[in-house]
C-alpha positions as a Markdown table, in Angstrom:
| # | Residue | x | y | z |
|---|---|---|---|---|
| 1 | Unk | -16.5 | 20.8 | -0.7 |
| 2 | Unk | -18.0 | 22.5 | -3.9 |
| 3 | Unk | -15.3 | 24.6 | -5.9 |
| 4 | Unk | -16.0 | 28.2 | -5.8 |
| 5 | Unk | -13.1 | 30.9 | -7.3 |
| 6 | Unk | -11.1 | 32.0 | -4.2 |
| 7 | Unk | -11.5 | 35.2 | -3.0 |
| 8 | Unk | -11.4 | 37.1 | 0.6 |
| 9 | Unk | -14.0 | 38.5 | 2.3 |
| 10 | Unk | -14.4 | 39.6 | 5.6 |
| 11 | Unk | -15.1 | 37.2 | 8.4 |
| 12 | Unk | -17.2 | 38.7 | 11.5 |
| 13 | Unk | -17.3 | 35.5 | 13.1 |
| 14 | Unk | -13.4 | 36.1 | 13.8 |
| 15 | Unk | -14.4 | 39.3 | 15.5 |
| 16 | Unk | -17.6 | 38.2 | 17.3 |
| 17 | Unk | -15.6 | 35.3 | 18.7 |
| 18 | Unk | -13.5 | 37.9 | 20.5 |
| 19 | Unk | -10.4 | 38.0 | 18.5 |
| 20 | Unk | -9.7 | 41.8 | 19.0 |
| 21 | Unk | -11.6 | 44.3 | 17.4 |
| 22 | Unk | -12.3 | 45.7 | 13.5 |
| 23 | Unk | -12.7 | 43.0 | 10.9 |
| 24 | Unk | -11.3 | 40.1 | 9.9 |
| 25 | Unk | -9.8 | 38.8 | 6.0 |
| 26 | Unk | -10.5 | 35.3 | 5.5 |
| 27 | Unk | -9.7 | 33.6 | 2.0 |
| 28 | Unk | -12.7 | 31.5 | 0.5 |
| 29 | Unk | -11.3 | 28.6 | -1.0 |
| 30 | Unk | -14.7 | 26.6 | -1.3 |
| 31 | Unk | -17.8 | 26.4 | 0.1 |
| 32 | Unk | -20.4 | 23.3 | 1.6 |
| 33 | Unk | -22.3 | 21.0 | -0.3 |
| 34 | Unk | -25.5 | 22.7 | 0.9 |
| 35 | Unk | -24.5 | 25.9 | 0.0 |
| 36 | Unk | -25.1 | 27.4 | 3.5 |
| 37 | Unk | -21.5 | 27.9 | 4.5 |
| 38 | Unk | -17.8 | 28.9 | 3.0 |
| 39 | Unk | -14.4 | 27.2 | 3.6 |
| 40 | Unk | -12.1 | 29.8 | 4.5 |
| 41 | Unk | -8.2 | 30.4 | 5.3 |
| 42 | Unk | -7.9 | 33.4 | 8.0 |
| 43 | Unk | -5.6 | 35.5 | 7.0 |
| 44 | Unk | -3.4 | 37.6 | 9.5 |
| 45 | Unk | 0.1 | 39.8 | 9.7 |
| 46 | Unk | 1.1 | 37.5 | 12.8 |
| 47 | Unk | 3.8 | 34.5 | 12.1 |
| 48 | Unk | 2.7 | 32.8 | 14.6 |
| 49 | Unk | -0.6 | 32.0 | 16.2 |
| 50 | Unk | 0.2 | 30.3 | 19.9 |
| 51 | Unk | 2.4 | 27.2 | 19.1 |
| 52 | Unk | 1.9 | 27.2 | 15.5 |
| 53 | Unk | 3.6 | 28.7 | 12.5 |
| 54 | Unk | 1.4 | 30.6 | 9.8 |
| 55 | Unk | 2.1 | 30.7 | 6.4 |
| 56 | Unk | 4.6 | 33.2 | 5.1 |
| 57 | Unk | 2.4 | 35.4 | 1.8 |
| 58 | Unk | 2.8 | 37.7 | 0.0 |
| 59 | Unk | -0.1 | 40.7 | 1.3 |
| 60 | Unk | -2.7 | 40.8 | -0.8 |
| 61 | Unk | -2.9 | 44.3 | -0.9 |
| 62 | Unk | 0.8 | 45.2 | -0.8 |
| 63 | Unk | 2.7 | 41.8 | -2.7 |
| 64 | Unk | 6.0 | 44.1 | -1.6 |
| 65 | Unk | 4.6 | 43.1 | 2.0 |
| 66 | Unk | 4.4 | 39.9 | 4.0 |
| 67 | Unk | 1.0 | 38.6 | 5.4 |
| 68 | Unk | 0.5 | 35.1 | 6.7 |
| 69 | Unk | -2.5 | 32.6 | 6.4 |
| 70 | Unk | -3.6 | 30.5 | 9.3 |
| 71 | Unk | -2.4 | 27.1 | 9.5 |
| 72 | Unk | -5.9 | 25.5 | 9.7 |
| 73 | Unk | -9.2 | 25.3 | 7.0 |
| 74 | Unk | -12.3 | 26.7 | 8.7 |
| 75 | Unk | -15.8 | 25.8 | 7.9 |
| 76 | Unk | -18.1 | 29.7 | 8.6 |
| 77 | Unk | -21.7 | 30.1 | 7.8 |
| 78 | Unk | -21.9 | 32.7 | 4.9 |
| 79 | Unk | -23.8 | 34.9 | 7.0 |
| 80 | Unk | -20.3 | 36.0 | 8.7 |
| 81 | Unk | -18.5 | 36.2 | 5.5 |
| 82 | Unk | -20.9 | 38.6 | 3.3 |
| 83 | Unk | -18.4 | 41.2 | 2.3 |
| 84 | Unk | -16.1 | 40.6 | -0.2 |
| 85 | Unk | -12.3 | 42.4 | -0.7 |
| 86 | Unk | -12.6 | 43.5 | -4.2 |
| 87 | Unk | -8.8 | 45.4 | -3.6 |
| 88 | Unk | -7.6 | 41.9 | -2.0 |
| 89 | Unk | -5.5 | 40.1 | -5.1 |
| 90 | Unk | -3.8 | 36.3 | -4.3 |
| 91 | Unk | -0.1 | 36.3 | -5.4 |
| 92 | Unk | 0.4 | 33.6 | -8.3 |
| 93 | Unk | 3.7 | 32.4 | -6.1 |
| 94 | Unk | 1.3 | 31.6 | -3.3 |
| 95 | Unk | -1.0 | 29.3 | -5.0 |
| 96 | Unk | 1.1 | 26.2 | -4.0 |
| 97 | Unk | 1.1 | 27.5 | -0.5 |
| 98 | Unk | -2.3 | 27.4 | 0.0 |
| 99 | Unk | -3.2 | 24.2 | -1.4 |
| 100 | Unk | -0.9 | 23.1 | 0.8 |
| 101 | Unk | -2.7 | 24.3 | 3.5 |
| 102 | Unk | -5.8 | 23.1 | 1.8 |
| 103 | Unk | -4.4 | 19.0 | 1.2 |
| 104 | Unk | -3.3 | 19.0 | 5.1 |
| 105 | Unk | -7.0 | 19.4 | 6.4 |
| 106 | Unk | -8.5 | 16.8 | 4.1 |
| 107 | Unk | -6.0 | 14.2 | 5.0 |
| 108 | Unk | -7.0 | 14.5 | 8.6 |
């Protein structure tokens, strides 16, 4: 995975894939070593996503609100994930939370 700085940007390949309508947040943590595709973090105001737990953030947009980051590192073309969230801002509390995330998929 080549390093890119993390940022969200909106992931269409969430909504295409039928996951209710309007658009998607996704935090780019990285990107392919071709180039062709970023690693992304969903991000979502649900606590849980079937059986599993998401992770507890502070909102990007709101750090006075909650917002939670999927449980799993996704690997999306970068045709899906063209917009980017200029008003979306990562919470320096959260940074451990997310590599967290980050460590758990690359030791599977």
């Amino acid at each position: 995975m080549k390093k890119v700085k993390w940022h969200f940007r909106y992931n269409l390949k969430r909504k295409i894939a039928g996951m209710g309508k309007g658009k998607h947040p996704s935090l780019i943590v990285g990107e392919t070593e071709d180039g062709k595709a970023y690693v992304n973090i969903g991000l979502t105001k649900s606590p849980k996503r079937g059986h599993h737990k998401n992770t507890k953030i502070h909102n990007p947009q709101d750090w006075s609100q909650d917002s939670y980051l999927r449980d799993d590192v996704r690997i999306d073309s970068k045709e899906y994930l063209s917009e980017v969230l200029k008003d979306y801002k990562l919470c320096p509390e959260d940074i451990d939370k997310i590599w967290a995330i980050i460590n758990k998929k690359d030791s599977h």
